[in-house]
N, C-alpha and C positions, 0 to 999 in steps of 0.2 A: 474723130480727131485724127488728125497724121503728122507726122513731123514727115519735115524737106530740109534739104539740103542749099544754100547760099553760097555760091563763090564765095561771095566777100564776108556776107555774115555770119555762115556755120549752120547749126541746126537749127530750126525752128518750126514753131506747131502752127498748123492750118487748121480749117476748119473740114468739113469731109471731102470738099470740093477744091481745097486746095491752096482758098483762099487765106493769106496772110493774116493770125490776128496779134494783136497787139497789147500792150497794158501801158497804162498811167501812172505817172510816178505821183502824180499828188493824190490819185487813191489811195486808201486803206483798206486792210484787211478785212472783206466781206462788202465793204462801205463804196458804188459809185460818186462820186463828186463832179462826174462829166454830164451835166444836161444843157437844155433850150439849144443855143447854138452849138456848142460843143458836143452836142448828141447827134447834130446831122450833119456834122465834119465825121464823127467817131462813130458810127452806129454802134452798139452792144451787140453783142452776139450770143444767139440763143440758142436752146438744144432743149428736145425733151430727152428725160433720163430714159433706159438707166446712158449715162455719158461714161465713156472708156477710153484710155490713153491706149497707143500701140504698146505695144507688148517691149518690155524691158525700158519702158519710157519713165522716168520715175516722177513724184509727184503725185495730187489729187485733184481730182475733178468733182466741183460742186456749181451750186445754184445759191444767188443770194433774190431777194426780191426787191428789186428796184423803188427806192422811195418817192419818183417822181410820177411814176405809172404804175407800177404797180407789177411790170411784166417781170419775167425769170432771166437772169443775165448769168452766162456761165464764169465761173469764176477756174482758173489756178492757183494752186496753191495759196488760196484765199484772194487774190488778186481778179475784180473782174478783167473780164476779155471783150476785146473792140476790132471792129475792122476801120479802116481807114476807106474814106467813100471814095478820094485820087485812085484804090490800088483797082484797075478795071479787069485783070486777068489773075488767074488761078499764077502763084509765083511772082508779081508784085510786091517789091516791099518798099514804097516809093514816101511809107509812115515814119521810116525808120527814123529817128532821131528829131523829128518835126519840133520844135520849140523850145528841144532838147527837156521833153516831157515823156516823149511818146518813142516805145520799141518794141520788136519783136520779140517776142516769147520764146526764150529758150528754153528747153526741156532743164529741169531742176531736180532738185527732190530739196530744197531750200527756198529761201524768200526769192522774190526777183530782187535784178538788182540792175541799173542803168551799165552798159560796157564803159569799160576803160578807155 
């Protein structure tokens, strides 16, 4: 994981490549709710452990086991994590605000929460 920096958005966590991920607002804690179609708008985004935040990045990094397949989807702070399949380059964040569901991951060490 890394965090990057957005002109307009501020901090936010990528995946080690650089890519943008995202969270759900109609997720719950541990629980994805995005599949069939919305799983290939959103792909999940996976890691094997052990997973690490950059240093002084607060917050936790886990794994929940997706109820549709079965695969590992990494989560924050309980919250799984998704890429957006629009963003095409490493620093993309073209998800932001999409259906006014879907945003970037701000580093935390609290629940996510949609911007103001």
């Amino acid at each position: 994981m890394l965090v990057a920096s957005d002109p307009k958005l501020g901090q936010l966590l990528t995946d080690p490549k650089g890519m943008t991920l995202y969270w759900y607002t109609k997720d719950t804690p541990n629980t994805s709710t995005c599949t069939g179609a919305c799983l290939k708008a959103w792909p999940a985004f996976s890691a094997n452990p052990p997973l690490m935040l950059p240093g002084g990045v607060p917050g936790t990094l886990d794994t929940i086991t997706r109820s549709d397949d079965g695969s590992k989807q990494v989560t924050y702070n309980g919250f799984p994590l998704y890429y957006w399949a629009k963003d095409q380059k490493p620093g993309d964040t073209a998800g932001q605000g999409v259906g006014s569901v879907w945003y970037v991951v701000a580093p935390t060490s609290g629940p996510l929460t949609p911007p103001k």
